[in-house]
mmCIF entry with sequence, helices, sheets and N, C-alpha, C, O atoms, coordinates in Angstrom:
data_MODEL
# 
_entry.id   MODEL 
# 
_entity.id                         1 
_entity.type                       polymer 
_entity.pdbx_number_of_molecules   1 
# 
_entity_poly.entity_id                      1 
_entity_poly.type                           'polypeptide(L)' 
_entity_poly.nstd_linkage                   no 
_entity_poly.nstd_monomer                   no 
_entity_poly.pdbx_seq_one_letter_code       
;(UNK)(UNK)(UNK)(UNK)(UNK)(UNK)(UNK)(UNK)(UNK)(UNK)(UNK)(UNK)(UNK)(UNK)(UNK)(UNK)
(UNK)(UNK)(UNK)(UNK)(UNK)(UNK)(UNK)(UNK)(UNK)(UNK)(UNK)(UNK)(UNK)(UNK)(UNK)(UNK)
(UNK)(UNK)(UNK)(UNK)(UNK)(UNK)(UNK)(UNK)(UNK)(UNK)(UNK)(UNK)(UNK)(UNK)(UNK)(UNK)
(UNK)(UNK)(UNK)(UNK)
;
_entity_poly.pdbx_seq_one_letter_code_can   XXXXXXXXXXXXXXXXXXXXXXXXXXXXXXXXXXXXXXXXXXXXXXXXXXXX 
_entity_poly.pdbx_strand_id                 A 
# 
loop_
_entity_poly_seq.entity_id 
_entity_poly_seq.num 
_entity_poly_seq.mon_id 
_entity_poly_seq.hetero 
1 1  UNK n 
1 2  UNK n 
1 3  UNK n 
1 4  UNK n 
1 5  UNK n 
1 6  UNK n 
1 7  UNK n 
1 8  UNK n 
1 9  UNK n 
1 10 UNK n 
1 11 UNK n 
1 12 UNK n 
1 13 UNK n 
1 14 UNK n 
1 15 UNK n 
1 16 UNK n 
1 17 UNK n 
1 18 UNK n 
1 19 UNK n 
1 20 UNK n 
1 21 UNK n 
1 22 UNK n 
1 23 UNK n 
1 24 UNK n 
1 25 UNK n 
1 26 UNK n 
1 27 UNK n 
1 28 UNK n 
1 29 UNK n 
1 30 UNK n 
1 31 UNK n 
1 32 UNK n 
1 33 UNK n 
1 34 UNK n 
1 35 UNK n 
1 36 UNK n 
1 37 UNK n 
1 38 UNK n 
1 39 UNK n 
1 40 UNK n 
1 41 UNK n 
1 42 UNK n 
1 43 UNK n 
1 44 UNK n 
1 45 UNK n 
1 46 UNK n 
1 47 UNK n 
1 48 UNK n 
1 49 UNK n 
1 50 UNK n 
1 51 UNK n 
1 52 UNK n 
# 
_struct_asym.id          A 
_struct_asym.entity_id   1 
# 
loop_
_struct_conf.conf_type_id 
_struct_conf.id 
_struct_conf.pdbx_PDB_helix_id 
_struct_conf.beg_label_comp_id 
_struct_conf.beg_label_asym_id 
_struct_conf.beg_label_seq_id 
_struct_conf.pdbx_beg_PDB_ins_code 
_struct_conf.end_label_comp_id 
_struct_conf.end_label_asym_id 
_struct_conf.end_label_seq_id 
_struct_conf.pdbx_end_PDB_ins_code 
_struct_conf.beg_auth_comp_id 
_struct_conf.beg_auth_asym_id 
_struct_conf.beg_auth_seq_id 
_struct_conf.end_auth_comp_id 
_struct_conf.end_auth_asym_id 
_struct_conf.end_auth_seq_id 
_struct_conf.pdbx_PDB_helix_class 
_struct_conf.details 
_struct_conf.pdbx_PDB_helix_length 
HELX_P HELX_P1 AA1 UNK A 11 ? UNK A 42 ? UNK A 11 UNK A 42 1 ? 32 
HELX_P HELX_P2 AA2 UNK A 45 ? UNK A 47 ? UNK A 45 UNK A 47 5 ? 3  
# 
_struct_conf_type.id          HELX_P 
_struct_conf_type.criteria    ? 
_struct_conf_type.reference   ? 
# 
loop_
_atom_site.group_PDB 
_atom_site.id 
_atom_site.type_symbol 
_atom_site.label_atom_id 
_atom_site.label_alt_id 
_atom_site.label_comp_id 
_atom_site.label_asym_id 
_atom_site.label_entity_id 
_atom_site.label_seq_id 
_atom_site.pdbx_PDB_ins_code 
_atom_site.Cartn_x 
_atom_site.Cartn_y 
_atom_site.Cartn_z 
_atom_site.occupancy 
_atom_site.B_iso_or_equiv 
_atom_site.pdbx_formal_charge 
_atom_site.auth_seq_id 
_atom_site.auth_comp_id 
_atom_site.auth_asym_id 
_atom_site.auth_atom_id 
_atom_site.pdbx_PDB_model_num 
ATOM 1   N N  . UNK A 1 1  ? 30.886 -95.424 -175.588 1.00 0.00 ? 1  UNK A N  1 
ATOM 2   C CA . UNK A 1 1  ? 32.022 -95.107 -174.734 1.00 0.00 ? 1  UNK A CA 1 
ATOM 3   C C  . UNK A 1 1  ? 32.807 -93.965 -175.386 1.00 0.00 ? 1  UNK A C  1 
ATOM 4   O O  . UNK A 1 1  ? 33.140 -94.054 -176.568 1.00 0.00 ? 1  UNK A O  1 
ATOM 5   N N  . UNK A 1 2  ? 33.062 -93.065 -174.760 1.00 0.00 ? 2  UNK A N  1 
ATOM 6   C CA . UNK A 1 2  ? 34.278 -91.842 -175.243 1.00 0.00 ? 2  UNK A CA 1 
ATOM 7   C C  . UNK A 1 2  ? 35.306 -91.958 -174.848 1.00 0.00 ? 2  UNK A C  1 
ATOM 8   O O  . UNK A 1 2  ? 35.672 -92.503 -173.806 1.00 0.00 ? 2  UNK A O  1 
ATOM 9   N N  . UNK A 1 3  ? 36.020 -91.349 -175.807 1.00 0.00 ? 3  UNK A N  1 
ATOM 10  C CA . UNK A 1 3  ? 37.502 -91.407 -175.114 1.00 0.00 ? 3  UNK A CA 1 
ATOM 11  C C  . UNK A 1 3  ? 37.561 -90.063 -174.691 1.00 0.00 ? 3  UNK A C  1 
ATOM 12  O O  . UNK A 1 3  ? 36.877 -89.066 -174.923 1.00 0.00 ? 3  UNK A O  1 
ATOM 13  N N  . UNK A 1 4  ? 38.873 -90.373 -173.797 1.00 0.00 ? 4  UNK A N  1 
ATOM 14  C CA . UNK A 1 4  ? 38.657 -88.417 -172.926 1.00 0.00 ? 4  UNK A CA 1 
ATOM 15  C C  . UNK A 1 4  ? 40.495 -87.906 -173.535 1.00 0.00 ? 4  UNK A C  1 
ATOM 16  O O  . UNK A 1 4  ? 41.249 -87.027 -173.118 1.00 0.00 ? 4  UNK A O  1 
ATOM 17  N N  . UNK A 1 5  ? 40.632 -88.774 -174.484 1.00 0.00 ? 5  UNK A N  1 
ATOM 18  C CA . UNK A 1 5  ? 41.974 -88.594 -174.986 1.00 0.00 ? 5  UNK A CA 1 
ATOM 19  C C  . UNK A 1 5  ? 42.292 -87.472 -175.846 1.00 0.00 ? 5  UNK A C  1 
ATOM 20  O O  . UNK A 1 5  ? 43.377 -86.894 -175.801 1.00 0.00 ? 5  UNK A O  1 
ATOM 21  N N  . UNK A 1 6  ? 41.012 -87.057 -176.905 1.00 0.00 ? 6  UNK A N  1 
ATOM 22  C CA . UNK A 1 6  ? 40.780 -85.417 -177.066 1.00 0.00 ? 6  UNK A CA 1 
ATOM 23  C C  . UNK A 1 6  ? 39.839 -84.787 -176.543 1.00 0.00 ? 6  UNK A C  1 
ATOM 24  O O  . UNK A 1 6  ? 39.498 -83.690 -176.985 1.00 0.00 ? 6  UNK A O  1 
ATOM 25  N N  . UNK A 1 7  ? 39.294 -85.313 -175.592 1.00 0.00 ? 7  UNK A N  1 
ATOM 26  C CA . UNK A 1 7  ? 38.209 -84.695 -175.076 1.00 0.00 ? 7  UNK A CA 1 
ATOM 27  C C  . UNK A 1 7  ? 38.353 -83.614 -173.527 1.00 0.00 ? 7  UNK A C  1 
ATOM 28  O O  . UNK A 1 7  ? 37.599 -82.833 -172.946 1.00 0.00 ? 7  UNK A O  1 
ATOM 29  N N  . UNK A 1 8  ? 39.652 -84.077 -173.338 1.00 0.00 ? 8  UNK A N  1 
ATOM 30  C CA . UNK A 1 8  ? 40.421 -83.327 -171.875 1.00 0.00 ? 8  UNK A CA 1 
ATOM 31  C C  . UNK A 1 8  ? 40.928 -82.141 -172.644 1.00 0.00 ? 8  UNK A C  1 
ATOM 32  O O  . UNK A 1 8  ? 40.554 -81.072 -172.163 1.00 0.00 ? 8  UNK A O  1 
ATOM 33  N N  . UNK A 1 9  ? 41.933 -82.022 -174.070 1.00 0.00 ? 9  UNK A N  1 
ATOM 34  C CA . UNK A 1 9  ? 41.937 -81.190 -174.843 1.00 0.00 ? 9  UNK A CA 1 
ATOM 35  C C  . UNK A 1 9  ? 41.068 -79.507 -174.550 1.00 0.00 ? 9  UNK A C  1 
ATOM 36  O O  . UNK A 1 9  ? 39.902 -79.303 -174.211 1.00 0.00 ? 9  UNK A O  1 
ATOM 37  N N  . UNK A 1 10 ? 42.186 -78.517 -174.847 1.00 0.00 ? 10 UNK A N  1 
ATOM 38  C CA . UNK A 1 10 ? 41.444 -77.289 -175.105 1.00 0.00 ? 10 UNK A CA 1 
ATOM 39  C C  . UNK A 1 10 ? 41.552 -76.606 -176.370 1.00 0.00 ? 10 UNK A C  1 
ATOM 40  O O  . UNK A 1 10 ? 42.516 -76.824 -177.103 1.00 0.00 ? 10 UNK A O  1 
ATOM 41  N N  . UNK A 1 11 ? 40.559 -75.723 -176.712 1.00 0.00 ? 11 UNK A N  1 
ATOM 42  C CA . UNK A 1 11 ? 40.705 -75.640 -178.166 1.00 0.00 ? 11 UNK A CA 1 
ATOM 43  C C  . UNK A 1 11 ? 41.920 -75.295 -178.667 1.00 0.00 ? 11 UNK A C  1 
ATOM 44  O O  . UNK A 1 11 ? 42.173 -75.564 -179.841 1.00 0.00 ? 11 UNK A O  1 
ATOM 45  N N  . UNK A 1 12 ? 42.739 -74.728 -177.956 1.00 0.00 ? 12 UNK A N  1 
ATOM 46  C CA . UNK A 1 12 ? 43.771 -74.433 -178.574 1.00 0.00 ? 12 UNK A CA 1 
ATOM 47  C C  . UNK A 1 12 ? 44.907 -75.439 -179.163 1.00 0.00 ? 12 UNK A C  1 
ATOM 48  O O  . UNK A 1 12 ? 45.520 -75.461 -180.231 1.00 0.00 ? 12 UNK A O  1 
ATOM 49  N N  . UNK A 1 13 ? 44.926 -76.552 -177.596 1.00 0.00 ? 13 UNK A N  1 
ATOM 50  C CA . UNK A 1 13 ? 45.446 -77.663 -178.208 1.00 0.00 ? 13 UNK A CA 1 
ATOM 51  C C  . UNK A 1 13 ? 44.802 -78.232 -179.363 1.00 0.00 ? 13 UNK A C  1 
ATOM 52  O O  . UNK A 1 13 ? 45.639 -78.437 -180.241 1.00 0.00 ? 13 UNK A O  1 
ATOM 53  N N  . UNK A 1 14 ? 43.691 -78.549 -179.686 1.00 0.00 ? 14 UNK A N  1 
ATOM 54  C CA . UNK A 1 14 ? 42.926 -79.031 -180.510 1.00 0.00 ? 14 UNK A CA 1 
ATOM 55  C C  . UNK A 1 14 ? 43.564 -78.574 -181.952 1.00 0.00 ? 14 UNK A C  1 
ATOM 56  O O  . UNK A 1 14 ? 44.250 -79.306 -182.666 1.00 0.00 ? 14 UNK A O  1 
ATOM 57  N N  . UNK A 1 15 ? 43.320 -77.662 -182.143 1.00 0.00 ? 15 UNK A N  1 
ATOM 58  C CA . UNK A 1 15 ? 43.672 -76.639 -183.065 1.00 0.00 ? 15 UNK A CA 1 
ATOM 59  C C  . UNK A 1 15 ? 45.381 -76.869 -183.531 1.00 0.00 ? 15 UNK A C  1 
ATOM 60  O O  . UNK A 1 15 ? 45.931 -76.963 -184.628 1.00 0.00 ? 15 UNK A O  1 
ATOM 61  N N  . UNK A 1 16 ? 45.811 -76.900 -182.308 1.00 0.00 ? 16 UNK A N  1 
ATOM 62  C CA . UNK A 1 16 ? 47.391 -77.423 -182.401 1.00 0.00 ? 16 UNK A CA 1 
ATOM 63  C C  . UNK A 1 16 ? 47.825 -78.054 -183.382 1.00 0.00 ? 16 UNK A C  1 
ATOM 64  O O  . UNK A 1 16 ? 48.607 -77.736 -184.278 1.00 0.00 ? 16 UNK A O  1 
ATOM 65  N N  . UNK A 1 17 ? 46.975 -79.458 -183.045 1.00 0.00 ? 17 UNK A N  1 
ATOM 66  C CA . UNK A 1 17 ? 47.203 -80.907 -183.351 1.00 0.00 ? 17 UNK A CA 1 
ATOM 67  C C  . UNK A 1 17 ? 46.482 -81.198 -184.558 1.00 0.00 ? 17 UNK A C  1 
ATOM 68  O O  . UNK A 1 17 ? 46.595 -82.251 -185.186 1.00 0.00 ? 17 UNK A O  1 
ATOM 69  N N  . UNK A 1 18 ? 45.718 -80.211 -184.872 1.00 0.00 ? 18 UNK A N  1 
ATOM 70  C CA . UNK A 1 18 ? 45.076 -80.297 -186.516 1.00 0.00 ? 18 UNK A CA 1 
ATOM 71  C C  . UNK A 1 18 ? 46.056 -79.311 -187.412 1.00 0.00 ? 18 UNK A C  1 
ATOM 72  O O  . UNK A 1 18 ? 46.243 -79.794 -188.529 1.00 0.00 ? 18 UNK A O  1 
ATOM 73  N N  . UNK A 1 19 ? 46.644 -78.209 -187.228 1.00 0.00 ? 19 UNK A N  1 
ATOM 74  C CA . UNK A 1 19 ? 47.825 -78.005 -188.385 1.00 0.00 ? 19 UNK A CA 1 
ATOM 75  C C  . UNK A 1 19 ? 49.097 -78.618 -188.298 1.00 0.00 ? 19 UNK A C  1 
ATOM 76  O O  . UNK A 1 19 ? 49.912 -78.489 -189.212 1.00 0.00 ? 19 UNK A O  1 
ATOM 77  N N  . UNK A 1 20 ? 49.364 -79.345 -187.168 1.00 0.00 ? 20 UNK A N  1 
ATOM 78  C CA . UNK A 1 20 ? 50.417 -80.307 -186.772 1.00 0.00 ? 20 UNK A CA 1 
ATOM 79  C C  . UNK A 1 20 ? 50.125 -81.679 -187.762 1.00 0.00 ? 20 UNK A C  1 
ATOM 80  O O  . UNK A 1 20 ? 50.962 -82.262 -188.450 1.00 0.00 ? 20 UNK A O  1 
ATOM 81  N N  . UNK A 1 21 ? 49.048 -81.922 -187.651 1.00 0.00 ? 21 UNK A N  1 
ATOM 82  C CA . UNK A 1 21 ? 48.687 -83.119 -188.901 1.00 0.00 ? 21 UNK A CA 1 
ATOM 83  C C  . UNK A 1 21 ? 48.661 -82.532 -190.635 1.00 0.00 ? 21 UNK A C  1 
ATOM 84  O O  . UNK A 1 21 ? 48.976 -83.208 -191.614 1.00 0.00 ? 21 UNK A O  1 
ATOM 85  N N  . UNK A 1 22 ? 48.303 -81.445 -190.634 1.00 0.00 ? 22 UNK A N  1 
ATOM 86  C CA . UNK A 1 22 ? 47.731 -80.837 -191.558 1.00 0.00 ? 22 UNK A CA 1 
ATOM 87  C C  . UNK A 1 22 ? 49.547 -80.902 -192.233 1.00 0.00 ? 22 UNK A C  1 
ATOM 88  O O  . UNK A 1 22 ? 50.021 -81.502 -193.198 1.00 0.00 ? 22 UNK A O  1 
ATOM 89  N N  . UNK A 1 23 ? 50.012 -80.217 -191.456 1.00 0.00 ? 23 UNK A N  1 
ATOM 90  C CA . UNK A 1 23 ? 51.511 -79.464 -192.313 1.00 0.00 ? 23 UNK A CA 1 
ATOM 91  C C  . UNK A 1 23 ? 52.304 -81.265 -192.478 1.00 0.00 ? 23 UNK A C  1 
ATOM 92  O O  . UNK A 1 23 ? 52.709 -81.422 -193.630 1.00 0.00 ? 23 UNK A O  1 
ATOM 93  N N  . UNK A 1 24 ? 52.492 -82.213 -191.791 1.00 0.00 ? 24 UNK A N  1 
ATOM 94  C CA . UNK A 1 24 ? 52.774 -83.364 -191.696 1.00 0.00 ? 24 UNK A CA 1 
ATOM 95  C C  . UNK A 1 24 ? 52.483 -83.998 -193.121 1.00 0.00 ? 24 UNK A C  1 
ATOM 96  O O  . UNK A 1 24 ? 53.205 -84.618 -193.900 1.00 0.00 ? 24 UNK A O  1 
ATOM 97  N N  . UNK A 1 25 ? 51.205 -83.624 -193.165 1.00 0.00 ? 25 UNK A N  1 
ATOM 98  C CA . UNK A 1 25 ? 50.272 -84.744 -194.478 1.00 0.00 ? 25 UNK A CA 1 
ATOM 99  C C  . UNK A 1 25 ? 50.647 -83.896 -195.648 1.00 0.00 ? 25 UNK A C  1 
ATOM 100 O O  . UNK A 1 25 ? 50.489 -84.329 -196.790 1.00 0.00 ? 25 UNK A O  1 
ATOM 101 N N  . UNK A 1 26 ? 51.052 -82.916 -195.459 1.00 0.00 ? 26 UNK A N  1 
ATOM 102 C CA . UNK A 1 26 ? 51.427 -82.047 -196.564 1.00 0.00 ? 26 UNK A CA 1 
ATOM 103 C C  . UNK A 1 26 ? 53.079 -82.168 -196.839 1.00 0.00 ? 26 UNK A C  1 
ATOM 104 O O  . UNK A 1 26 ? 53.594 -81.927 -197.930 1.00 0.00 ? 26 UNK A O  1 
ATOM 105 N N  . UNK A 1 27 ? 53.729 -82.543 -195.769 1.00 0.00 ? 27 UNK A N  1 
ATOM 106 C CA . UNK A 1 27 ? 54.695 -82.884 -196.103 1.00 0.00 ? 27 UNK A CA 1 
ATOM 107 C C  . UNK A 1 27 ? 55.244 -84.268 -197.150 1.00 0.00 ? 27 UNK A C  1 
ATOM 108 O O  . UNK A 1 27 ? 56.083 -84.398 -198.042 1.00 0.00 ? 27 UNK A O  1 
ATOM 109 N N  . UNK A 1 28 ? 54.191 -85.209 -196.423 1.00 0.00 ? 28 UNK A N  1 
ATOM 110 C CA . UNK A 1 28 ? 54.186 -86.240 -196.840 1.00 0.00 ? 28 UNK A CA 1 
ATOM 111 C C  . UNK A 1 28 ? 53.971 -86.627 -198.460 1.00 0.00 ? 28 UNK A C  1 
ATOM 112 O O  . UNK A 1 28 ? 54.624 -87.392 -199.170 1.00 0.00 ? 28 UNK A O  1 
ATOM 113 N N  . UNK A 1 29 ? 52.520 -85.601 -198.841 1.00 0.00 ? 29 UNK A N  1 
ATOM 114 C CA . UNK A 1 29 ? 51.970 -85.753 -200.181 1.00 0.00 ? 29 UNK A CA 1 
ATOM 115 C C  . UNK A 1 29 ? 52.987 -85.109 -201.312 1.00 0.00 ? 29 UNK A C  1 
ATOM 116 O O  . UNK A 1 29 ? 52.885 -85.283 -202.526 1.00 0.00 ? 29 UNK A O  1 
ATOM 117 N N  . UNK A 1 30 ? 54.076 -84.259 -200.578 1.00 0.00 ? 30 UNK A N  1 
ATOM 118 C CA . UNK A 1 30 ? 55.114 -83.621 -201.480 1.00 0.00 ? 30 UNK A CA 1 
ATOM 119 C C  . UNK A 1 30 ? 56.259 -84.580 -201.926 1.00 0.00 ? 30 UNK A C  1 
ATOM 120 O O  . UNK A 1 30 ? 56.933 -84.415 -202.943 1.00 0.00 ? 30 UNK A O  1 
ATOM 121 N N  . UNK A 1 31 ? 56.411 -85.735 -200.924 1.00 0.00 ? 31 UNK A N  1 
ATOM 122 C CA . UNK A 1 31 ? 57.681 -85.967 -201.182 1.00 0.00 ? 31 UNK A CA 1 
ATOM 123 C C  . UNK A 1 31 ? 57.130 -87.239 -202.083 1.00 0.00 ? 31 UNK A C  1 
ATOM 124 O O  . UNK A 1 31 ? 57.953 -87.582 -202.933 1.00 0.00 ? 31 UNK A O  1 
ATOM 125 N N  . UNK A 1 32 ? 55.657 -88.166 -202.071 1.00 0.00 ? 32 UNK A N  1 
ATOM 126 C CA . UNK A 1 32 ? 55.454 -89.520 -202.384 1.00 0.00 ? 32 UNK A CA 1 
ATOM 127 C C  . UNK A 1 32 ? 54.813 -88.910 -204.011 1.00 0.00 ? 32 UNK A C  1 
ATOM 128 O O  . UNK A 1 32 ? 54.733 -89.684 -204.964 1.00 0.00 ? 32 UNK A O  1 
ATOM 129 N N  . UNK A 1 33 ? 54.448 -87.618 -204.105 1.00 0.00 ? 33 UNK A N  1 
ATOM 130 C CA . UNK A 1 33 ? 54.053 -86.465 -205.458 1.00 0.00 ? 33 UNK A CA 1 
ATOM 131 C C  . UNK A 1 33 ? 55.512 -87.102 -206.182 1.00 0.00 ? 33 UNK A C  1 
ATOM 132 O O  . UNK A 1 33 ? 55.588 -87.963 -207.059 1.00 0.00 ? 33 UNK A O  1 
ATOM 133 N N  . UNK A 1 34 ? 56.455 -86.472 -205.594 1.00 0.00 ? 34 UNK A N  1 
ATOM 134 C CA . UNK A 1 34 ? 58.119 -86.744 -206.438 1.00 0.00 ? 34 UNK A CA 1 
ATOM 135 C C  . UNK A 1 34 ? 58.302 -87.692 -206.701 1.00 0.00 ? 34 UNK A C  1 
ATOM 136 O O  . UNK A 1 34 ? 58.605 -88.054 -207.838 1.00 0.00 ? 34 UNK A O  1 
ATOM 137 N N  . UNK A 1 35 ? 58.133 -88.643 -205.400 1.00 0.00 ? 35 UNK A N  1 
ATOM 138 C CA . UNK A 1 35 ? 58.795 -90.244 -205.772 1.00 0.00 ? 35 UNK A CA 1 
ATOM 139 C C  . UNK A 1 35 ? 57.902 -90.795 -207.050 1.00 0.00 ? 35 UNK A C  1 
ATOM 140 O O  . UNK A 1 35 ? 58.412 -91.396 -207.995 1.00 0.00 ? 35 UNK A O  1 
ATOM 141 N N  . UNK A 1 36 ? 56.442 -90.492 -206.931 1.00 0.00 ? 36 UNK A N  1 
ATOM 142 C CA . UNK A 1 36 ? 55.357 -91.035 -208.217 1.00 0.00 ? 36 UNK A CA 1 
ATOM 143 C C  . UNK A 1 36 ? 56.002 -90.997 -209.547 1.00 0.00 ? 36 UNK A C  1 
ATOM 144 O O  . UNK A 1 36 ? 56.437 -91.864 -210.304 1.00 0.00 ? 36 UNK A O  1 
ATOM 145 N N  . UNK A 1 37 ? 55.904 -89.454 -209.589 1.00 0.00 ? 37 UNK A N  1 
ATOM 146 C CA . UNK A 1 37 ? 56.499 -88.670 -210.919 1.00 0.00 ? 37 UNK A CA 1 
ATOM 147 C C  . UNK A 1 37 ? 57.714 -89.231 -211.098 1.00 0.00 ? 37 UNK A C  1 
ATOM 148 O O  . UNK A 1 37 ? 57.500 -89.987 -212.045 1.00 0.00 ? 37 UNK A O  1 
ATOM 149 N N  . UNK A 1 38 ? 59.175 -89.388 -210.721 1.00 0.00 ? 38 UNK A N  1 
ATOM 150 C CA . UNK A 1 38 ? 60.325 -90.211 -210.878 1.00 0.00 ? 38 UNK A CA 1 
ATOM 151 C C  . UNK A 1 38 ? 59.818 -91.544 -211.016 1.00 0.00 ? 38 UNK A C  1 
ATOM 152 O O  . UNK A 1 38 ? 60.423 -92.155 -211.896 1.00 0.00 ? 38 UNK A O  1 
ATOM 153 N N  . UNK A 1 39 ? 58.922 -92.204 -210.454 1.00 0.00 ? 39 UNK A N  1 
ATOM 154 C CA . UNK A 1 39 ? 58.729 -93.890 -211.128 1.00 0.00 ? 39 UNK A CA 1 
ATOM 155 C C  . UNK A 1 39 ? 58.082 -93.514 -212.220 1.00 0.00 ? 39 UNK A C  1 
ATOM 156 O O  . UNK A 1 39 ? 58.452 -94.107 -213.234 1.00 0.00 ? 39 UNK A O  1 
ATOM 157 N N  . UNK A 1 40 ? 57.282 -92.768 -212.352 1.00 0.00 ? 40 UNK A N  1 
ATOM 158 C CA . UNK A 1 40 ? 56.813 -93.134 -214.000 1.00 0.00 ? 40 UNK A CA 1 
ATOM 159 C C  . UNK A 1 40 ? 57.589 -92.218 -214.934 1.00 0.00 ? 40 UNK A C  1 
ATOM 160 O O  . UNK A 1 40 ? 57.297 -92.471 -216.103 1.00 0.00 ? 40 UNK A O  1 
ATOM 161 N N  . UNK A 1 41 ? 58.276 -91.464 -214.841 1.00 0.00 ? 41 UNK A N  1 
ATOM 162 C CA . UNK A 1 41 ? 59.430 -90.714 -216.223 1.00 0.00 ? 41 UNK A CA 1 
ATOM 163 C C  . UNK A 1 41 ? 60.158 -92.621 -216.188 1.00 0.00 ? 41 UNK A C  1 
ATOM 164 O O  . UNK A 1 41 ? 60.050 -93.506 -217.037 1.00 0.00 ? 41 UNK A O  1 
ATOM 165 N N  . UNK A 1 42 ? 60.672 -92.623 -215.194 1.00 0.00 ? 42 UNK A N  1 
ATOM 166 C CA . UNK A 1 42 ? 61.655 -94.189 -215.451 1.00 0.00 ? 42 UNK A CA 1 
ATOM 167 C C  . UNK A 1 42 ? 60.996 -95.144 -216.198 1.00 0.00 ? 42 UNK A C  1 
ATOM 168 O O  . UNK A 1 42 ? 61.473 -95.686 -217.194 1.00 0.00 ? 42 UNK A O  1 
ATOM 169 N N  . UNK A 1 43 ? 59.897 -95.358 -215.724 1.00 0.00 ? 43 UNK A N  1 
ATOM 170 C CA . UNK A 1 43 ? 59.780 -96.354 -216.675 1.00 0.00 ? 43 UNK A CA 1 
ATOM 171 C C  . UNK A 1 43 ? 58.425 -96.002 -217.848 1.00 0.00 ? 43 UNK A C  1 
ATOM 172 O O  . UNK A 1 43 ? 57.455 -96.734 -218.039 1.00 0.00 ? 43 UNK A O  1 
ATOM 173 N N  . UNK A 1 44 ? 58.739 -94.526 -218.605 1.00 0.00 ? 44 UNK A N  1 
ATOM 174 C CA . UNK A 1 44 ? 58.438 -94.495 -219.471 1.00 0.00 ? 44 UNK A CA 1 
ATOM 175 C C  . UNK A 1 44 ? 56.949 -93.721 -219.266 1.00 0.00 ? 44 UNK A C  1 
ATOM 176 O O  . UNK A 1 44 ? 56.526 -92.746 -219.886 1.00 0.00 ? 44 UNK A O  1 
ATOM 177 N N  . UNK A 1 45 ? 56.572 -94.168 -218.636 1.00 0.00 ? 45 UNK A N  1 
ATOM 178 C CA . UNK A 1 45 ? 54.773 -93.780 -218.498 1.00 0.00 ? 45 UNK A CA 1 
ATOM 179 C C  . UNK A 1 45 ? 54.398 -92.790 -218.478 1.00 0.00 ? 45 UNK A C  1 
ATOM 180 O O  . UNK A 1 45 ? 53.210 -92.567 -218.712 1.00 0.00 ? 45 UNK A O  1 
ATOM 181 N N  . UNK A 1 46 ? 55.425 -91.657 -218.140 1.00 0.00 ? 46 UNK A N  1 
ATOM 182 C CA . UNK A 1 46 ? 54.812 -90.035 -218.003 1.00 0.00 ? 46 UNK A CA 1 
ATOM 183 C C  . UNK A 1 46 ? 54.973 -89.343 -219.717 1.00 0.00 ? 46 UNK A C  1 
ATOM 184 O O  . UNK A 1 46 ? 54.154 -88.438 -219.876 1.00 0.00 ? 46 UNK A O  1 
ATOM 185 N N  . UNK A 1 47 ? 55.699 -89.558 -220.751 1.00 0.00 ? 47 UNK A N  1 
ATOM 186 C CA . UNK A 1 47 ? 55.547 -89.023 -221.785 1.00 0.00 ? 47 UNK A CA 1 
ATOM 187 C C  . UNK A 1 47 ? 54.958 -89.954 -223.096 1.00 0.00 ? 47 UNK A C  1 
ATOM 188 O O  . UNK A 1 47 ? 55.287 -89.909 -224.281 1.00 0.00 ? 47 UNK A O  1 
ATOM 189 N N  . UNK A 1 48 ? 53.839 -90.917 -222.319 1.00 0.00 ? 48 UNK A N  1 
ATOM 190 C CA . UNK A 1 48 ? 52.982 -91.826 -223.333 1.00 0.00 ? 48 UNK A CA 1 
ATOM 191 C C  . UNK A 1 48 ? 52.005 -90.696 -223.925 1.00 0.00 ? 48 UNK A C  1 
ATOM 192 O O  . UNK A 1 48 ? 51.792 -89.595 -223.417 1.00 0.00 ? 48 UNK A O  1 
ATOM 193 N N  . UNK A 1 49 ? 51.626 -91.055 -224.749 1.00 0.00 ? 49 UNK A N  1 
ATOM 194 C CA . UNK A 1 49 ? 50.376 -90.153 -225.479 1.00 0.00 ? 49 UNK A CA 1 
ATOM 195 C C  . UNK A 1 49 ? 49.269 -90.768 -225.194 1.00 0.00 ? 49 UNK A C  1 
ATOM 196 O O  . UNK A 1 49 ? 49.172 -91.898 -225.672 1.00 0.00 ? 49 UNK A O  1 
ATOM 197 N N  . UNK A 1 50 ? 48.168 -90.282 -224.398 1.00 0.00 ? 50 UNK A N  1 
ATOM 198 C CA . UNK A 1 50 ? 47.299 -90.874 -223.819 1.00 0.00 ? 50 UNK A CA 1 
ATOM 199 C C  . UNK A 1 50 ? 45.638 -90.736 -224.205 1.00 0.00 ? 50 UNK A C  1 
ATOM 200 O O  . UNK A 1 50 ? 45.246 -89.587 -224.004 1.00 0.00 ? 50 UNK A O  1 
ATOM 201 N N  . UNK A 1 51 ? 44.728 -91.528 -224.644 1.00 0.00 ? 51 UNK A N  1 
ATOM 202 C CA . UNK A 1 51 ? 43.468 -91.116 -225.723 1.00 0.00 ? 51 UNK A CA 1 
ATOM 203 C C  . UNK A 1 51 ? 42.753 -90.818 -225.064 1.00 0.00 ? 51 UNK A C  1 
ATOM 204 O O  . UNK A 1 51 ? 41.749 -91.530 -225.039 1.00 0.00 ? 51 UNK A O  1 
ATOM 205 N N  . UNK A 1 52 ? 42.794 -89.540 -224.068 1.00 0.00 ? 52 UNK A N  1 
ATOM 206 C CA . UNK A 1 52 ? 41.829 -88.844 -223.620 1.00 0.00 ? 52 UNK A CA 1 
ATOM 207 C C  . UNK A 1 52 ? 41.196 -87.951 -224.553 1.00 0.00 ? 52 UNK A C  1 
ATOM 208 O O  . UNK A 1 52 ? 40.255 -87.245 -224.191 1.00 0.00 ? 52 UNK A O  1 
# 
């Protein structure tokens, strides 16, 4: 079964809705990047010395 939910879609919309996700997910990975980095300076974990 297909869906015709991107399939009615023209490329342009198509195209749309993939840097519309694209810039979104990029937004996203910037701000949960910060929040990471601030939980681990807090509790210590980002300036451990690590035996790589």
């Amino acid at each position: 079964m297909v869906s015709s939910t991107l399939a009615d879609s023209s490329d342009v919309e198509l195209v749309g809705i993939l840097v519309g996700m694209a810039l979104a997910l990029s937004v996203v990975s910037v701000y949960f990047y910060r929040w990471a980095l601030h939980q681990a300076k807090e509790q210590g974990l980002f300036d451990m010395e690590t035996s790589y």
